[in-house]
VMD Tcl script that draws the C-alpha trace (Angstrom):
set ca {
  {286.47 -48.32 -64.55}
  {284.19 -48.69 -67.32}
  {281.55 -46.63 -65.97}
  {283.72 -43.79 -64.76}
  {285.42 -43.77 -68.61}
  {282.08 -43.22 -70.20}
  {280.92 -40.60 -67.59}
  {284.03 -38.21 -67.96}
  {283.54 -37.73 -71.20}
  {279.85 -37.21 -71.44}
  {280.62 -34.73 -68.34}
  {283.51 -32.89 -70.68}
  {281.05 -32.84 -73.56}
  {278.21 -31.34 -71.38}
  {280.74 -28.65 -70.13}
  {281.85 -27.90 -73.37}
  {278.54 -27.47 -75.13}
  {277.77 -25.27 -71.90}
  {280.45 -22.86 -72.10}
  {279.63 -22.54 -76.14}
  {276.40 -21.47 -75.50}
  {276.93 -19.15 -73.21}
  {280.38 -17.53 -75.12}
  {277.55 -17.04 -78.29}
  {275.18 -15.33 -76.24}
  {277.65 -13.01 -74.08}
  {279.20 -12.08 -77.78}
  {276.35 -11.92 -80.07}
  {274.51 -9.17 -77.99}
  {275.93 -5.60 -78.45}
  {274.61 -2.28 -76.70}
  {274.10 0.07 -78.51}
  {273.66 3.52 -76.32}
  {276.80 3.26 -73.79}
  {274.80 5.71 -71.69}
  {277.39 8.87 -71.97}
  {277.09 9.81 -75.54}
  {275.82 8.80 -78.99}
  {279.23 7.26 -80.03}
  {278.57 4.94 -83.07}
  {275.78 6.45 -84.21}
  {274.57 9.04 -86.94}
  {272.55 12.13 -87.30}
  {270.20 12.63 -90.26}
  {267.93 16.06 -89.66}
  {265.54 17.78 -91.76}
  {267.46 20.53 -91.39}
  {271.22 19.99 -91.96}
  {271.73 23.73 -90.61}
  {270.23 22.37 -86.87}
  {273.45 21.16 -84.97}
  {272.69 17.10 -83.81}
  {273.99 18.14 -80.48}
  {271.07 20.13 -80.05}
  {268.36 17.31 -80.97}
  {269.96 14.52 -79.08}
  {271.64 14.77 -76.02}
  {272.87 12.47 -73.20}
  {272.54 12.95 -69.57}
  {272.74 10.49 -66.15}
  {272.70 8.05 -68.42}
  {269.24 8.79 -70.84}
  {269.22 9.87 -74.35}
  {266.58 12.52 -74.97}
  {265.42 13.45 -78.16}
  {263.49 16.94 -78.73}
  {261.44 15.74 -81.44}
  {262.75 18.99 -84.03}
  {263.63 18.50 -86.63}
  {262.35 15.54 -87.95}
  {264.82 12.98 -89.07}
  {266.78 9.93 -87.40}
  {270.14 8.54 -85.97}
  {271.08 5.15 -87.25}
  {274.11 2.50 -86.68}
  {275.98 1.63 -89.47}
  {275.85 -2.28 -89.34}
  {273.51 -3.32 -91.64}
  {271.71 -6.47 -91.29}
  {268.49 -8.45 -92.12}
  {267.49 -10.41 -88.98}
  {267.83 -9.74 -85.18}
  {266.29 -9.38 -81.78}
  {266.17 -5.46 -80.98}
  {265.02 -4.28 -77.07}
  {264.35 -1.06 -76.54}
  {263.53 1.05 -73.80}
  {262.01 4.43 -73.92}
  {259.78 6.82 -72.07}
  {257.72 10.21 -72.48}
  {259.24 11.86 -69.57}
  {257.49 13.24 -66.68}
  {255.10 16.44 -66.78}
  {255.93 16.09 -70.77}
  {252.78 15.52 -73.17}
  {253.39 11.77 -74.98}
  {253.98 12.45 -78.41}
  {255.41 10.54 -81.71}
  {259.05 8.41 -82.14}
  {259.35 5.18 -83.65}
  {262.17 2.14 -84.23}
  {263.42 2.21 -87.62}
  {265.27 -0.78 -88.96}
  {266.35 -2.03 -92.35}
  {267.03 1.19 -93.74}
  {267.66 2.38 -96.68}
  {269.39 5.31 -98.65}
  {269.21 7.56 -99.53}
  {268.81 8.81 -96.04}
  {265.56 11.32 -95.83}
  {264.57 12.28 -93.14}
  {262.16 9.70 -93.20}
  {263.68 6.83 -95.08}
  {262.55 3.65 -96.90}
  {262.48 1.47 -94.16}
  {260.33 -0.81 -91.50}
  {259.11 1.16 -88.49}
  {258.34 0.19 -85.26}
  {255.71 2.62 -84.27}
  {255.88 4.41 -80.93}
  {253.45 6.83 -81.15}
  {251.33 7.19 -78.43}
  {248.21 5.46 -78.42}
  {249.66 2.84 -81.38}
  {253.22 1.73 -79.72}
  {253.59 -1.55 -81.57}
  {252.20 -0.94 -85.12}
  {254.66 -1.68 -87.64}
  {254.69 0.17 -90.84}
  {256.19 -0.20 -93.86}
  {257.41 3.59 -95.10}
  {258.02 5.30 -98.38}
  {256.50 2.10 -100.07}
  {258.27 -0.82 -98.11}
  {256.20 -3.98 -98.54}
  {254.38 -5.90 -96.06}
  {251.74 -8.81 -97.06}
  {248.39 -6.35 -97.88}
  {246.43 -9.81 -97.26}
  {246.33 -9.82 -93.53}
  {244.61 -9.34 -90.31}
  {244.32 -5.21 -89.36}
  {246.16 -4.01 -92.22}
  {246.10 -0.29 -93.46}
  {247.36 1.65 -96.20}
  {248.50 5.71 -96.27}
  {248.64 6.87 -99.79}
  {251.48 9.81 -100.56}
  {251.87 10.51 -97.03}
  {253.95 14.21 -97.29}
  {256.94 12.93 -95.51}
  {256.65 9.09 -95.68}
  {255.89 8.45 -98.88}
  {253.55 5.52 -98.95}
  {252.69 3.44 -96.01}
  {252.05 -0.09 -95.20}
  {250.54 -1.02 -92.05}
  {250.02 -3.35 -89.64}
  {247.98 -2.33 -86.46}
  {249.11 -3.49 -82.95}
  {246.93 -6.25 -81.36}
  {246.52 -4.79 -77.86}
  {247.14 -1.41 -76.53}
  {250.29 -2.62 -73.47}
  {252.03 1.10 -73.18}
  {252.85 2.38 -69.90}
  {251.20 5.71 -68.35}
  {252.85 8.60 -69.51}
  {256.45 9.32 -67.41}
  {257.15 5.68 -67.46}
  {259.25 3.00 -68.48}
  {258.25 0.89 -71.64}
  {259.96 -1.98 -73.00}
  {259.80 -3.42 -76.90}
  {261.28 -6.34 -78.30}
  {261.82 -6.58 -82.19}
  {262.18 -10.11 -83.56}
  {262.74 -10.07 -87.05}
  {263.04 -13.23 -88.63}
  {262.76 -12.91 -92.62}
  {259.68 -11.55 -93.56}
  {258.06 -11.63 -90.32}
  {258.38 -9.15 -87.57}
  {257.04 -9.99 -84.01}
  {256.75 -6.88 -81.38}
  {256.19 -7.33 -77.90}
  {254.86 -4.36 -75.55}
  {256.03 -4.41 -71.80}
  {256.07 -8.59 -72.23}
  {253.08 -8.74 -74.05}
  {253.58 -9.89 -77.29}
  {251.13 -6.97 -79.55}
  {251.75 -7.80 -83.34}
  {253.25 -9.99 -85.93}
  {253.24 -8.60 -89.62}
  {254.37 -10.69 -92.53}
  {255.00 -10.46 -95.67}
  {257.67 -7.49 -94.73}
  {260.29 -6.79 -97.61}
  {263.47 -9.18 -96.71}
  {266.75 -7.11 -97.48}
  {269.73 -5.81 -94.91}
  {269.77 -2.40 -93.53}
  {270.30 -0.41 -90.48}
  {268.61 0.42 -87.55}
  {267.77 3.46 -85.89}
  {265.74 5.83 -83.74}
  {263.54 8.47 -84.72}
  {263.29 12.22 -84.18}
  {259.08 13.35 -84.60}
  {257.22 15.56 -82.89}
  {257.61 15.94 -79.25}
  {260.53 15.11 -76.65}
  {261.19 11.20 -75.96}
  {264.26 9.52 -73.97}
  {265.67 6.64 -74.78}
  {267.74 4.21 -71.95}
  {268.72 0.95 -73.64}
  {268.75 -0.28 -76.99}
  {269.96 -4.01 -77.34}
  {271.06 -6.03 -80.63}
  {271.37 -9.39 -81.02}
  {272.00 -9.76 -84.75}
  {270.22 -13.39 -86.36}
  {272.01 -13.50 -89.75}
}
mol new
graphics top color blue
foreach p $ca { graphics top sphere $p radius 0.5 }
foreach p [lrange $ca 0 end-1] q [lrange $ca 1 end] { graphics top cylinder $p $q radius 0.2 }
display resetview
């Protein structure tokens, strides 16, 4: 009797702990693209006289981007730290060209805004820059500074480790864990850079409109404030 007393309620405590867990994790990750439109998110375009409708678009459940204007569409949560996933591609018979991941934004809202960027350009998918002057720590391994760049002010770098993008017309994944001032990137499971030093303060996140036509399939929060 003794030993079934102390196992039920071990068992009930196990069980409990269990179902916590997994509650927390079903409810702290939130899609963000539903995969039929861009509810919950905003336009910001060079060009305010360009309709958004014409930029982004949704089809069989992809979000493409034509690159033109420049400019962004954000979510209006802000927050400081989170695990972001995105999935995106340079579709088929299309030359690869430039996007990025933007996250803790801030106004105002120019087309390219003070915030940290998660580059996607191809050929450097997985640098993460710091734009119109947002910090990172200058005194670390493979970073760069741009000086009054015409549209993003000035930049703070940090290049990638290892070049893991998929051939053009295929599927890349990138995970975004930012944890104060640190922000680790991974590339397709490979983990490709870790900048510090990165300027701690809430904002939103978003996804970029530059230069050339990119799709978009997932994008995944799990917000770590």
């Amino acid at each position: 009797m003794k030993k079934t007393a102390l196992v039920l309620p071990l068992a009930a405590a196990f069980l409990l702990a269990f179902t916590a867990c997994r509650s927390v994790s079903k409810s702290s990750t939130v899609e963000l693209f539903n995969g039929r439109d861009l509810a919950g998110w905003t336009p910001v375009l060079a060009d305010p006289a360009v309709k958004p409708e014409n930029v982004w678009s949704v089809k069989d459940g992809i979000l493409t981007c034509t690159g033109t204007p420049i400019g962004f569409i954000y979510r209006e949560q802000t927050l400081t730290n989170f695990r972001l996933v995105v999935e995106y591609r340079w579709p088929p018979g299309v030359k690869p060209s430039n996007s990025g991941i933007f996250s803790r934004i801030h106004q105002p809202f120019t087309p390219i805004p003070l915030c940290v960027e998660t580059q996607l350009q191809h050929g450097n998918a997985g640098d993460v820059l710091g734009l119109q002057g947002m910090k990172l720590d200058t005194n670390q391994a493979r970073y760069f500074f741009v000086a009054h760049h015409p549209v993003a002010g000035d930049i703070n770098g940090v290049k990638k480790l290892a070049d893991r993008e998929a051939p053009p017309g295929e599927w890349n994944r990138v995970e975004i864990l930012a944890q104060g001032p640190t922000y680790t990137v991974w590339v397709n499971g490979q983990q490709v850079n870790a900048a510090t030093g990165v300027e701690v303060v809430p904002g939103h996140v978003g996804l970029q409109s530059e230069g050339g036509e990119i799709q978009f399939r997932r994008a995944s929060l799990t917000p770590l404030d």
